[in-house]
C-alpha positions in Angstrom: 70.4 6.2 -68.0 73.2 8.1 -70.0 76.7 8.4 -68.0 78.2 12.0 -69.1 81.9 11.4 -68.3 84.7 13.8 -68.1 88.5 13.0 -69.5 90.2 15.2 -67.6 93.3 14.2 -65.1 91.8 14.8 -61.2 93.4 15.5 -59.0 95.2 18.0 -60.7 98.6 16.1 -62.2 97.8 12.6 -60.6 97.0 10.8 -63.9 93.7 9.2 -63.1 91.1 9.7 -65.3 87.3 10.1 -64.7 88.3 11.2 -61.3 85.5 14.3 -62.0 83.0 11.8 -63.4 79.2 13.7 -63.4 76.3 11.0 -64.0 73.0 11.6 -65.7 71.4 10.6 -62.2 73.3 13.5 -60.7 71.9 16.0 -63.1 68.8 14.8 -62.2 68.4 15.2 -58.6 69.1 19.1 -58.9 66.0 19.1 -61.2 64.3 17.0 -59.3 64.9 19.3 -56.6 64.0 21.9 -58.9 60.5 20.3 -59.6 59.6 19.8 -56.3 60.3 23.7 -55.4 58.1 24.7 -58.4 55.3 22.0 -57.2 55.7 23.5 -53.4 55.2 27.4 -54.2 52.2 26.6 -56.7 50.9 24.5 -53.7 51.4 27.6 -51.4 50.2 29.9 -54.2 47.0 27.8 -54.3 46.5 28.1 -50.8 46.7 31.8 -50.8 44.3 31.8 -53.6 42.1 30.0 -51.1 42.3 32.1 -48.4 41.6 35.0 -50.3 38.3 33.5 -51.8 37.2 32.9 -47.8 36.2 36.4 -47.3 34.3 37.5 -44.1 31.0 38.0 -44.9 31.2 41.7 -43.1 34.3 42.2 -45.3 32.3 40.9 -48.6 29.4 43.3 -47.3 31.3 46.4 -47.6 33.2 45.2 -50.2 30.3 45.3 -52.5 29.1 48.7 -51.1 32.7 50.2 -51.8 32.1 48.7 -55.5 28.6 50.3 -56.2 30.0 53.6 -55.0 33.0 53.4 -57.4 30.4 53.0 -60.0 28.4 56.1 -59.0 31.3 57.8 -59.0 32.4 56.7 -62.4 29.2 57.5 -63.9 29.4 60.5 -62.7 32.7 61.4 -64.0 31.7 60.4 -67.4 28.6 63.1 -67.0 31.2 65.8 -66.2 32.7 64.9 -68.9 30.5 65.1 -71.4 29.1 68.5 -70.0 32.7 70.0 -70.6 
């Protein structure tokens, strides 16, 4: 891997060089880090997906009933409409 390296004196006025030396494998643990974050919330975000798809049947039941009677009520807004 590429070594970034810094010229400046460190500690401040003690005339060593390279004291503040950042390596390409440093760099690369914070994204590292940075992946695995990502890859653990889309993990969580799948499993939340999940548990929404597992419905209750009950729940799905009236689910489907509170759907039909949005569309009545729909169609019948666009009657009321057109009567107007």
């Amino acid at each position: 891997m590429t070594e970034l390296r810094s010229q400046r004196e460190s500690p401040a006025g003690s005339g060593e060089l390279g004291a503040g030396v950042a390596t390409a494998e440093g760099a690369g643990a914070g994204v590292e880090q940075e992946e695995e974050e990502e890859e653990e919330a889309a993990r969580e975000r799948q499993l939340q997906r999940e548990e929404e798809e597992e419905l209750d049947p009950r729940i799905q039941e009236e689910l489907e009933h509170l759907n039909q009677a949005s569309e009545e009520i729909n169609k019948l807004e666009l009657q009321l409409n057109v009567s107007m």
